[in-house]
VOPAGU-2260 file (C-alpha; in pm, 1 decimal, decimal comma):
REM VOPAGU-2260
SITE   aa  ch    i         X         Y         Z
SITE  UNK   A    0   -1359,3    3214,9    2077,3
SITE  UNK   A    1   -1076,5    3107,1    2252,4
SITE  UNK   A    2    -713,7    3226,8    2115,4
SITE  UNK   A    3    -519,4    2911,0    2052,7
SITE  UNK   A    4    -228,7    2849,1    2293,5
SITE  UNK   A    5     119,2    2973,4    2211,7
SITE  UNK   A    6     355,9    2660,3    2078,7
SITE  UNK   A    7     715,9    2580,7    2027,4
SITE  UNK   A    8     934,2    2314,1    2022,4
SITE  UNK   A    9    1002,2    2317,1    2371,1
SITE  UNK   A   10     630,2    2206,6    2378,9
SITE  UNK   A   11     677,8    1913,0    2200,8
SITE  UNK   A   12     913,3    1777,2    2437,9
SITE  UNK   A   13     585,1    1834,7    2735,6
SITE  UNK   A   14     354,0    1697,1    2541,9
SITE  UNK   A   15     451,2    1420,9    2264,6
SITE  UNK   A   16     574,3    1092,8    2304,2
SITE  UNK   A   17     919,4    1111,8    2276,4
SITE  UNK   A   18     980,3     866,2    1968,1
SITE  UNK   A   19    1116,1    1188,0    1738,9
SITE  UNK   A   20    1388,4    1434,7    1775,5
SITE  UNK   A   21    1256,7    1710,2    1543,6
SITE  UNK   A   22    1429,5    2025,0    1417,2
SITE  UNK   A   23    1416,0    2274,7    1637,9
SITE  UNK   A   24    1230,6    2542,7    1371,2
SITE  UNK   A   25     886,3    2443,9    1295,2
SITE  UNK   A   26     777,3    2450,3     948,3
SITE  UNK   A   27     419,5    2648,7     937,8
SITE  UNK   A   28     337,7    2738,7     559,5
SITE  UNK   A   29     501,5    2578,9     218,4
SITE  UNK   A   30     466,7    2649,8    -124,2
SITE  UNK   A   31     597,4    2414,0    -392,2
SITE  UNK   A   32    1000,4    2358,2    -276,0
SITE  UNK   A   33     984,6    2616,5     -15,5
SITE  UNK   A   34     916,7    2633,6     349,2
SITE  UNK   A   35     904,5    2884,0     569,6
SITE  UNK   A   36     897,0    2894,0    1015,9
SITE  UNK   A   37     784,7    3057,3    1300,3
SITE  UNK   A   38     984,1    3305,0    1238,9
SITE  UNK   A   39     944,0    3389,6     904,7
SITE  UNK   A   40    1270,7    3213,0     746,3
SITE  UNK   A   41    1267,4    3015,0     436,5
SITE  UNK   A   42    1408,9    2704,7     339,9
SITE  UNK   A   43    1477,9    2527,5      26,6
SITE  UNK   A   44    1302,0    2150,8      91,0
SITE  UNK   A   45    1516,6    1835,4     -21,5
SITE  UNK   A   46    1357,7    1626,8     235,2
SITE  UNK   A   47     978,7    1589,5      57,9
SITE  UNK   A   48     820,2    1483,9     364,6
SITE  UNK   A   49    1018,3    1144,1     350,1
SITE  UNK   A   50     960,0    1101,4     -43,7
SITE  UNK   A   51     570,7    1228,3     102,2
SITE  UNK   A   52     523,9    1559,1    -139,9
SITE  UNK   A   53     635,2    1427,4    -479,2
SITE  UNK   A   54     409,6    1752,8    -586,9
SITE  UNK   A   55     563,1    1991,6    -350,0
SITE  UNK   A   56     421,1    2171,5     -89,7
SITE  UNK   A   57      12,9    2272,7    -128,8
SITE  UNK   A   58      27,8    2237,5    -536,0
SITE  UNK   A   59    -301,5    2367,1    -642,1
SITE  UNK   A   60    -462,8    2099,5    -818,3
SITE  UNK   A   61    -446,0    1900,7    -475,0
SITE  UNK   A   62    -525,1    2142,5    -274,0
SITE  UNK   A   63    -854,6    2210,5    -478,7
SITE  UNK   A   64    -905,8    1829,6    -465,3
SITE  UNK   A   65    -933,7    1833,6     -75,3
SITE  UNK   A   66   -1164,1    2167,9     -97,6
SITE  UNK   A   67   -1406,2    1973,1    -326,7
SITE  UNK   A   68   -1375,5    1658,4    -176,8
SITE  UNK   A   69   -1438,7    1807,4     180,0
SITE  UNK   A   70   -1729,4    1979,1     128,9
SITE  UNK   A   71   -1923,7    1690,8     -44,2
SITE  UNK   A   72   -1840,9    1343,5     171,1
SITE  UNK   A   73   -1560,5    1278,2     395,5
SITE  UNK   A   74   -1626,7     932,6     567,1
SITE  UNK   A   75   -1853,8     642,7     487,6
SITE  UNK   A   76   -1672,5     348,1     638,0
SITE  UNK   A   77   -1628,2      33,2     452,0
SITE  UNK   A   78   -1992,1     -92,1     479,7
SITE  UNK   A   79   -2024,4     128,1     185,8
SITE  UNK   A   80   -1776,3     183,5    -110,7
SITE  UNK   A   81   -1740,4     499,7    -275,1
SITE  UNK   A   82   -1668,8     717,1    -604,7
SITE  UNK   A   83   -1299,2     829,5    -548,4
SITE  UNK   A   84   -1198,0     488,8    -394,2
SITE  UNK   A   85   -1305,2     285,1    -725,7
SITE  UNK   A   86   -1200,3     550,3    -979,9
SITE  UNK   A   87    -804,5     558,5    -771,7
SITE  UNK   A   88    -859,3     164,4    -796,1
SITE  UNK   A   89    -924,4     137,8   -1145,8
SITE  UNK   A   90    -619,6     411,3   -1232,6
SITE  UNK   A   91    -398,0     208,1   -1037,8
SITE  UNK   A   92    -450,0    -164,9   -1229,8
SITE  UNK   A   93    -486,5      31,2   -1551,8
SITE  UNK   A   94    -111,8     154,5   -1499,6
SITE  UNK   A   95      67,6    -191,0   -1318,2
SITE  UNK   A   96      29,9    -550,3   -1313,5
SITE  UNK   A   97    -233,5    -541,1   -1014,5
SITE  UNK   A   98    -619,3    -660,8   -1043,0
SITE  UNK   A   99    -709,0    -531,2    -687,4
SITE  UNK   A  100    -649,0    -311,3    -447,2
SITE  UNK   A  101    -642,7    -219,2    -137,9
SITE  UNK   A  102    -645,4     129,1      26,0
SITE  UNK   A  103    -533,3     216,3     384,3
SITE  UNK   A  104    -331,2     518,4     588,2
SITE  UNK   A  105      16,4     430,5     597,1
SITE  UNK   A  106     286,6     215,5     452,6
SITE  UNK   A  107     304,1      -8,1     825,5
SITE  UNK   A  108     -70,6     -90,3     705,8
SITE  UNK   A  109     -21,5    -136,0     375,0
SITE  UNK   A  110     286,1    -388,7     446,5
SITE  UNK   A  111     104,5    -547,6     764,1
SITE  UNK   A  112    -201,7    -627,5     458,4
SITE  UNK   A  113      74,1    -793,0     203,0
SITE  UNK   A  114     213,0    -973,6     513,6
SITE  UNK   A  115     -94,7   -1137,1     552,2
SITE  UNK   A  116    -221,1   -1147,1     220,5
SITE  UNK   A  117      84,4   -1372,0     141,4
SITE  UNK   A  118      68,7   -1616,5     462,0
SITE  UNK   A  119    -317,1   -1651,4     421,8
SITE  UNK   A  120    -230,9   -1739,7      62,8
SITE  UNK   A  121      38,1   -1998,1      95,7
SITE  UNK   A  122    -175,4   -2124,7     426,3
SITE  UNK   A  123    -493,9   -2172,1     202,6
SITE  UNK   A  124    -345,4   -2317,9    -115,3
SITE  UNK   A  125    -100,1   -2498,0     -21,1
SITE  UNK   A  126     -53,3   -2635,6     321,7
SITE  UNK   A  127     -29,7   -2454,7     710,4
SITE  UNK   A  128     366,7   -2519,7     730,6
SITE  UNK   A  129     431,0   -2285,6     402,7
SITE  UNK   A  130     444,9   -1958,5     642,7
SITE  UNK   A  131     839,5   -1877,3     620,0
SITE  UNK   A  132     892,8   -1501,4     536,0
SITE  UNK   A  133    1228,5   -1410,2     375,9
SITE  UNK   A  134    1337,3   -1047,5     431,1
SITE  UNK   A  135    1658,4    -858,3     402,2
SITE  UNK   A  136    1937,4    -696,1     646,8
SITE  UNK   A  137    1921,5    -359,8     673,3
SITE  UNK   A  138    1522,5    -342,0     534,6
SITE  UNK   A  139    1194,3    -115,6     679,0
SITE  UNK   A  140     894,0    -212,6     628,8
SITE  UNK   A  141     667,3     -38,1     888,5
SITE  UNK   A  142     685,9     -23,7    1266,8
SITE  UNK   A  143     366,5    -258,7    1374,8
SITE  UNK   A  144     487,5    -525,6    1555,2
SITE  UNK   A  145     458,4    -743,9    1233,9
SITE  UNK   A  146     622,8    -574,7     975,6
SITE  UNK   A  147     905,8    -403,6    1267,6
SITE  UNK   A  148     997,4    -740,8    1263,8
SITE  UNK   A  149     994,5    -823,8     899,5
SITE  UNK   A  150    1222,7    -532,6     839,7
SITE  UNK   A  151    1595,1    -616,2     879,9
SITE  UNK   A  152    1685,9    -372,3    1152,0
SITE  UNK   A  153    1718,9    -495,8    1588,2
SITE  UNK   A  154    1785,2    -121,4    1668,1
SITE  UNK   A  155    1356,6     -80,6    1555,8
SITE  UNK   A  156    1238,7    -433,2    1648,6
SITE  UNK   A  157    1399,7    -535,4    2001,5
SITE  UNK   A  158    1280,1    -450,1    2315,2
SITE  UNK   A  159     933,5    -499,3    2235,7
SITE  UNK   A  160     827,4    -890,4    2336,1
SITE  UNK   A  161     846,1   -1201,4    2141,3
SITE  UNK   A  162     844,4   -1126,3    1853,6
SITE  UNK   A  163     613,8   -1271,9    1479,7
SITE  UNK   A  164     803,0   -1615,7    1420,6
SITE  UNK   A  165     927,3   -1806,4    1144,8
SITE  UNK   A  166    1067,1   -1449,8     927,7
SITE  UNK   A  167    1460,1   -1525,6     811,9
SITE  UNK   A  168    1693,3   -1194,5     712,0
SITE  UNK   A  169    1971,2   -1241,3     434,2
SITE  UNK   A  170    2202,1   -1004,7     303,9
SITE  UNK   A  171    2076,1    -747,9      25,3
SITE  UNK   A  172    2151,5    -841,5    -341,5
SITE  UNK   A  173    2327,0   -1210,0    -246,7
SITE  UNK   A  174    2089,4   -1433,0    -457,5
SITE  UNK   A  175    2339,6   -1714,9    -326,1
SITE  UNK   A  176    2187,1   -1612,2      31,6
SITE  UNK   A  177    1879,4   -1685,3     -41,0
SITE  UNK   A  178    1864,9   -2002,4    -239,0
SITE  UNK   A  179    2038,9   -2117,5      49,2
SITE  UNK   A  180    1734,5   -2057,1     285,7
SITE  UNK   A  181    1449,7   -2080,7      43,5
SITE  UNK   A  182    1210,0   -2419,8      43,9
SITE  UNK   A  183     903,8   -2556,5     -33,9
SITE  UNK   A  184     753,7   -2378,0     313,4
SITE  UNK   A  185     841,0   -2046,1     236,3
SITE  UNK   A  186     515,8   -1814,2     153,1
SITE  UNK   A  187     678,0   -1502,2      59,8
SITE  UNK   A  188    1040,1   -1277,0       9,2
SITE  UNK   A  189     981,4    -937,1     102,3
SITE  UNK   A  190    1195,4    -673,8     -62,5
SITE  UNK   A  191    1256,7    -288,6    -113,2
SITE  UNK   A  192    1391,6    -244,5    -469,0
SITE  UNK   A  193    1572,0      20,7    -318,0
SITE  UNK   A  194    1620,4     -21,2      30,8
SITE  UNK   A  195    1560,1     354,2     164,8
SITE  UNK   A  196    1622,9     368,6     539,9
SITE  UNK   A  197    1884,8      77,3     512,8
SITE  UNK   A  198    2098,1     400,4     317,8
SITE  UNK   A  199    1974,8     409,7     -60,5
SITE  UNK   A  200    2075,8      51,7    -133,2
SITE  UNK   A  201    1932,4     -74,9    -554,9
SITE  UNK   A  202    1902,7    -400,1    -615,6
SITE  UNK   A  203    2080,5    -551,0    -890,1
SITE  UNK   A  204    1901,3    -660,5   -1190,7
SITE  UNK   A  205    2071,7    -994,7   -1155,3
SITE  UNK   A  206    1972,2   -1006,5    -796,9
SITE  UNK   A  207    1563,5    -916,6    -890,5
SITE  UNK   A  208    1582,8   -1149,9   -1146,7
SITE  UNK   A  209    1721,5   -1421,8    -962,4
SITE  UNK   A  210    1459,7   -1383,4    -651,2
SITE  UNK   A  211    1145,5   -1387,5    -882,5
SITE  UNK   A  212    1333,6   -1705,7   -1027,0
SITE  UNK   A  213    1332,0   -1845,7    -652,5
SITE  UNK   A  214     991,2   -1755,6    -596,2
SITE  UNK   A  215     841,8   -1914,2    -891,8
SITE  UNK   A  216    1074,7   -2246,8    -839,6
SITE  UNK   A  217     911,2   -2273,4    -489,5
SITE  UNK   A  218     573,2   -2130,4    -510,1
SITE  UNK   A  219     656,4   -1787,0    -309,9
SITE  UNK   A  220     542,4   -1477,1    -385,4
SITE  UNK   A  221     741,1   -1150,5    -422,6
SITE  UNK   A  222     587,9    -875,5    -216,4
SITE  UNK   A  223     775,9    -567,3    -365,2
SITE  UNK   A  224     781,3    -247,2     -94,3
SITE  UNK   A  225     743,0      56,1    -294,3
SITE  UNK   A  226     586,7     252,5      -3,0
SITE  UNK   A  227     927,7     510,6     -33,4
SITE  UNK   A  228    1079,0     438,9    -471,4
SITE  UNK   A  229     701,1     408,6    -590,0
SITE  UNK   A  230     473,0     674,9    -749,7
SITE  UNK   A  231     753,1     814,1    -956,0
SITE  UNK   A  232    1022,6     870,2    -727,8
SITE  UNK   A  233    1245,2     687,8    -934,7
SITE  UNK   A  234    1118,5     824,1   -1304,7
SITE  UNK   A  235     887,7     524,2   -1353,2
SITE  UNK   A  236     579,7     467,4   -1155,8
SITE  UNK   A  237     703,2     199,2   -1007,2
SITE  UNK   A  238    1060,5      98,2    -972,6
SITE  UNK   A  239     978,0    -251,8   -1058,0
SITE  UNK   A  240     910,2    -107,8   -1401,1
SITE  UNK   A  241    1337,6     -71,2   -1411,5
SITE  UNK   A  242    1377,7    -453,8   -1358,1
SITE  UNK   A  243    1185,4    -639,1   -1625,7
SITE  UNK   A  244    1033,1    -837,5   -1313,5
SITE  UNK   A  245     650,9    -835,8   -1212,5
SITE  UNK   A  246     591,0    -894,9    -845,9
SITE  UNK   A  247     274,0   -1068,1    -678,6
SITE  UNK   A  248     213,5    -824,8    -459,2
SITE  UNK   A  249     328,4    -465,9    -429,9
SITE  UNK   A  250     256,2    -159,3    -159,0
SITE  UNK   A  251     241,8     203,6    -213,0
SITE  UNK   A  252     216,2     488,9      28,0
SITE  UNK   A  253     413,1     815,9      89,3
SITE  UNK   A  254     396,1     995,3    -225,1
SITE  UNK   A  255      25,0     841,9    -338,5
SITE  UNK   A  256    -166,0    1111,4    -154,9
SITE  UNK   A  257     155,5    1396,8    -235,4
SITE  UNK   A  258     106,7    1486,9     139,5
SITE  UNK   A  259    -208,4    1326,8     260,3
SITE  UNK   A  260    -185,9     995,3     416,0
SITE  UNK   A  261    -290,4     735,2     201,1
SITE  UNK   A  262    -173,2     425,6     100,4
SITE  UNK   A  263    -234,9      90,8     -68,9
SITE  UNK   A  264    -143,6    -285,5    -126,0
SITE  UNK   A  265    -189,3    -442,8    -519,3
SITE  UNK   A  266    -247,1    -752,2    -636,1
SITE  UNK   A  267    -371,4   -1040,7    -881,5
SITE  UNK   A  268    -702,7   -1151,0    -895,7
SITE  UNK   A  269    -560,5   -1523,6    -784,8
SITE  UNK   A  270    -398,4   -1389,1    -495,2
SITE  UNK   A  271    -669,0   -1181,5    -388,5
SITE  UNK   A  272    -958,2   -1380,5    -391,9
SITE  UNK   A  273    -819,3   -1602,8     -86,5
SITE  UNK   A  274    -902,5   -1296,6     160,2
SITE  UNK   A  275   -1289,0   -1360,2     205,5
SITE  UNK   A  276   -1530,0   -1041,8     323,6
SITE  UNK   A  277   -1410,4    -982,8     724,7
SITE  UNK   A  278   -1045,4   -1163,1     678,1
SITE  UNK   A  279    -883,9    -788,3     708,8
SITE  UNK   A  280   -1049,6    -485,8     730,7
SITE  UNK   A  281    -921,7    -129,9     802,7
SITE  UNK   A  282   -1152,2     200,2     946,6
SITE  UNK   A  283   -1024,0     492,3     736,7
SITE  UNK   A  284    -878,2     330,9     461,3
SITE  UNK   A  285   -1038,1     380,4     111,7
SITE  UNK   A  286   -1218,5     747,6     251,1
SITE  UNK   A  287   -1371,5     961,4      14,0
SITE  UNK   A  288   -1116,2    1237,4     116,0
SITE  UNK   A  289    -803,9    1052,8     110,8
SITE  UNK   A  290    -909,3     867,4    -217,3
SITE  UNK   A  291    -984,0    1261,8    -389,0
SITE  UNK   A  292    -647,1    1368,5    -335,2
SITE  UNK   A  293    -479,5    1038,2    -433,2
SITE  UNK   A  294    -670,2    1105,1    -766,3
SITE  UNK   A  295    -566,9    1444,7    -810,7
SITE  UNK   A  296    -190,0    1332,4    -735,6
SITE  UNK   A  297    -200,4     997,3    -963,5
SITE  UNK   A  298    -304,1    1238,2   -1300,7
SITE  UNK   A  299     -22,0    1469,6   -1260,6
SITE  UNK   A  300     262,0    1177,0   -1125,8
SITE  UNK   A  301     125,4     922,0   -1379,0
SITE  UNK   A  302     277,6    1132,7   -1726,3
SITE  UNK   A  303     584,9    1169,7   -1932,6
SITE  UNK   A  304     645,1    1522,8   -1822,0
SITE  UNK   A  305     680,1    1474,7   -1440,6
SITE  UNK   A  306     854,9    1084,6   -1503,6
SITE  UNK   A  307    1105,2    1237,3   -1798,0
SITE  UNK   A  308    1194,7    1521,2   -1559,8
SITE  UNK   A  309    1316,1    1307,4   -1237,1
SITE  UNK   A  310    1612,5    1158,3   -1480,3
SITE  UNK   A  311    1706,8    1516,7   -1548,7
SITE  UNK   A  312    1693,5    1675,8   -1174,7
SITE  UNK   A  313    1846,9    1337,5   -1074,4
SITE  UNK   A  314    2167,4    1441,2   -1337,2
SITE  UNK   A  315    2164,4    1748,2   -1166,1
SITE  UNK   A  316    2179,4    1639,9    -808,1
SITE  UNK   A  317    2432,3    1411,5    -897,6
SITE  UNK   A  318    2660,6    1680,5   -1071,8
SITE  UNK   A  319    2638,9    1932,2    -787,4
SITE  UNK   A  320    2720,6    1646,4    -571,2
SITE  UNK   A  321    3024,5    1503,3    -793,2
SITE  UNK   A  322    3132,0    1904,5    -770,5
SITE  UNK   A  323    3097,4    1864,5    -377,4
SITE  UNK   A  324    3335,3    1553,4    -384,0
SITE  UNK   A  325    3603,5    1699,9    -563,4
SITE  UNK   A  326    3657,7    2005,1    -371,0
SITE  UNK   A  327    3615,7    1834,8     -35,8
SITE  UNK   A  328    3619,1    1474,5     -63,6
SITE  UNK   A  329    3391,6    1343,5     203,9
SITE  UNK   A  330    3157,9    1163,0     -15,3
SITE  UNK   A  331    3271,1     735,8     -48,6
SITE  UNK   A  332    2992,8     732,6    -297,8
SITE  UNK   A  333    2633,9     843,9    -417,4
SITE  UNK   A  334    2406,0     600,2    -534,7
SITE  UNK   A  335    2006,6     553,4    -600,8
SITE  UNK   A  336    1794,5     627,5    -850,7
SITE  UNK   A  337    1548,5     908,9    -989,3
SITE  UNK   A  338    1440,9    1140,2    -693,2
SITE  UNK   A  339    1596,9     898,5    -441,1
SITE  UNK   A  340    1905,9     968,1    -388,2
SITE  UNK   A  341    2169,6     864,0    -133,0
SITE  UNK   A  342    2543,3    1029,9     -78,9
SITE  UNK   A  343    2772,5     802,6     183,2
SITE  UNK   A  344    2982,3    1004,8     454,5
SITE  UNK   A  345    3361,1     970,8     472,0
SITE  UNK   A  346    3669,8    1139,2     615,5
SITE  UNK   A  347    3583,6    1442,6     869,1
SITE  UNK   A  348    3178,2    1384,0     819,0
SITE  UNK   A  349    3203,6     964,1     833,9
SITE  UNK   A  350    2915,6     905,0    1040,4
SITE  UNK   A  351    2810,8    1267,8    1075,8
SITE  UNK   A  352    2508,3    1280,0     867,6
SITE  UNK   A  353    2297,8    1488,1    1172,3
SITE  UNK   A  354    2561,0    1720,8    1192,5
SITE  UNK   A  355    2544,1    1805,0     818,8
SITE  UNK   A  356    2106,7    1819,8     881,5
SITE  UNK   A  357    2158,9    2033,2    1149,5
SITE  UNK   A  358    2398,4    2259,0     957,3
SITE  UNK   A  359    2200,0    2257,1     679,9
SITE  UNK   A  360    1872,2    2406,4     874,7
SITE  UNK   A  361    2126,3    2678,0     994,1
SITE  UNK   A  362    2165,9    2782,8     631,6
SITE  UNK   A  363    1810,1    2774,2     527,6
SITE  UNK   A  364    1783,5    2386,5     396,6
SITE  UNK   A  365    1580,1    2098,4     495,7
SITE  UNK   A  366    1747,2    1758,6     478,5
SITE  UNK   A  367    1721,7    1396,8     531,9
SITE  UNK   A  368    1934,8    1115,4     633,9
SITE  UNK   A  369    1944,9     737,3     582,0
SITE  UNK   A  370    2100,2     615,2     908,5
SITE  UNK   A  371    2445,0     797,7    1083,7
SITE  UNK   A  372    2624,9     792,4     738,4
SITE  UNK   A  373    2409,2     878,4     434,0
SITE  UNK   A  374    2241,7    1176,1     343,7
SITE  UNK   A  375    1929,1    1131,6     172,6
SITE  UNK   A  376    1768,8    1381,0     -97,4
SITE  UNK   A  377    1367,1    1302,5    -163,4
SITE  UNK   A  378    1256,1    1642,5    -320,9
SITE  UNK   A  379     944,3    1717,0    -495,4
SITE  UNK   A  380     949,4    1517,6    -857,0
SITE  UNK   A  381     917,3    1923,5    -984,2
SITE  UNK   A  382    1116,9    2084,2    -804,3
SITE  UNK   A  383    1269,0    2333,8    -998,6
SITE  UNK   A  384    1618,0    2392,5   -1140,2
SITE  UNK   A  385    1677,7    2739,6    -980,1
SITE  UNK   A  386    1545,2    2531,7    -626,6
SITE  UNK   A  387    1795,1    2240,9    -676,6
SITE  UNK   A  388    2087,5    2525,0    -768,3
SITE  UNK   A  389    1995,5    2718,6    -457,5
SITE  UNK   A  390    1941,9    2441,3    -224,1
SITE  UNK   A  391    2286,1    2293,9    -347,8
SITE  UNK   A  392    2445,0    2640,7    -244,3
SITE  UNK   A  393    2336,2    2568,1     103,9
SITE  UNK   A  394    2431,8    2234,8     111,9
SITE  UNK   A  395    2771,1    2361,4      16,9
SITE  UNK   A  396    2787,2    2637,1     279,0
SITE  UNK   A  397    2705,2    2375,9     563,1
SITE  UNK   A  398    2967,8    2127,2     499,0
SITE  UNK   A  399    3204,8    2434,0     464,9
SITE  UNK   A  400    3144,2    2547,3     784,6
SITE  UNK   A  401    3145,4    2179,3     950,5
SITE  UNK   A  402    3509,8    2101,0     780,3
SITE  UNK   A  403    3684,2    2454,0     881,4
């Protein structure tokens, strides 16, 4: 058997498409919070895979899930259904608003589905002018060409052709903004209750509210992104649980397969049945194998133990971070909620939040951003106290070294 050809990452600048900028340690084994490289060094993990591994790296009852799963059926296609698919289904409508559901790979897909769930909607019951999409500044929402252009953000969508027409951008949480632009042909506003790589942004309750007010008043529906604040991240299982305010349509990805990719779109019966068998279809989505693990991570996510203990590690974030602030002042303010957290740069780090990830991988810690001036914390919904305490530490030793 062949021996497998050295790597490093001066291979992935030969031979990927260069579209990332990755550390330059490679992560090769992880174990709940921690991670360790190549070379044998570990890291505390605040970055979650993106708000991927709400379980942590490899927890056991999902790794067993794949080793069942995988030696029993992998792959059927969509010409058949299968056993995980329905039973992740049914768990899903039991706990939300949804009736349906619909499982692909990634949150683009997932989005690019509600997209044109909601146009094929307003198209069929209404009439072929109600297609107007109302999104927000500083929004993601995938990076197909459709939902790249949904999301509020040129630096992502330009550059790329003409692009999906008739989709109008508004500020975040200024209701004012959009009465002023919704009408009797809008289809559908398109939000993130918390706006993740726009830099950890809630809406207001007044603002969520006040849009499902809209959407009602004009026959829109309210497509709620929750592929980054859903499945727990923000101590409810959805973050439109905070608000009091049932969408028509939700998505889900990231942290629904805790590390394998999965995602999904939900929603009503009504809306649901205007997609007739071959209107959208999708290869992988729905497997047997993504569908076991999705399972696996739903029964542990879905309880009062793992959603009562993102408040408390969110308290604790926040209080290391408050410490942070007073002894060096660089922080114009942390916001978010749960497990999503976002701290704002200022003073001698304003618009330095690479230099702080980069420091922070020098001192053993693995970090995110939200854009040039927000870090962004997305740990594990369990990661521990002693993890958070130690991972702080390092956090604390970077921005030392950065301000001296």
């Amino acid at each position: 058997m062949t021996q497998p050809q050295a790597v490093n990452r001066q291979t992935f600048d030969q031979v990927i498409l260069p579209i990332f900028s990755p550390a330059e340690f490679i992560p090769v084994k992880g174990e709940g919070s921690r991670v360790w490289d190549q070379q044998g060094k570990e890291y505390i993990d605040f970055a979650g895979g993106i708000a991927v591994l709400a379980l942590g790296h490899c927890h056991p009852a999902l790794v067993s899930a794949v080793r069942e799963q995988s030696e029993k059926l992998w792959h059927v296609s969509n010409i058949f259904t299968n056993e995980q698919t329905l039973r992740l289904a049914q768990k899903l409508i039991n706990a939300t608003f949804a009736d349906r559901a619909f499982f692909v790979n990634s949150g683009s897909e997932a989005n690019e589905a509600a997209f044109k769930l909601a146009r094929r909607y307003a198209i069929t019951q209404y009439n072929p002018y109600k297609t107007k999409i109302i999104a927000f500044k500083q929004a993601f929402h995938g990076r197909t060409l459709f939902t790249v252009s949904v999301g509020g953000q040129a630096k992502y969508a330009d550059g790329f052709g003409p692009k999906p027409a008739d989709i109008i951008h508004v500020p975040f949480n200024d209701l004012a903004a959009v009465k002023a632009v919704i009408d009797e042909n809008t289809c559908a506003v398109v939000l993130e209750p918390i706006q993740g790589e726009g830099g950890i942004t809630a809406a207001t309750m007044e603002f969520m509210q006040g849009v499902r007010k809209l959407c009602d008043e004009n026959n829109a529906l309210l497509i709620f992104d929750e592929v980054q604040s859903g499945m727990g991240r923000t101590g409810k299982l959805f973050s439109y649980m905070h608000y009091d305010v049932v969408p028509d349509i939700l998505t889900t990805a990231k942290a629904l397969g805790g590390g394998f990719p999965i995602s999904a779109m939900i929603t009503t019966k009504d809306i649901a049945q205007t997609m007739e068998v071959g209107a959208h279809g999708t290869t992988y989505g729905g497997n047997p194998l993504a569908c076991a693990v999705g399972n696996a991570a739903f029964d542990i996510i879905n309880t009062d133990e793992v959603l009562n203990g993102v408040q408390q590690r969110h308290d604790l974030f926040v209080s290391h971070l408050n410490k942070l602030n007073d002894k060096y002042n660089i922080f114009a303010e942390i916001r978010g909620m749960g497990l999503l957290i976002g701290a704002e740069l200022k003073g001698q780090l304003f618009n330095r939040s690479k230099d702080v990830m980069q420091a922070c991988a020098v001192e053993g810690l693995m970090m995110l951003n939200a854009g040039p001036n927000v870090l962004r914390f997305t740990p594990s919904l369990i990661i521990s106290e002693e993890e958070i305490n130690s991972g702080m530490i390092k956090l604390e030793a970077a921005i030392g070294k950065l301000l001296s």
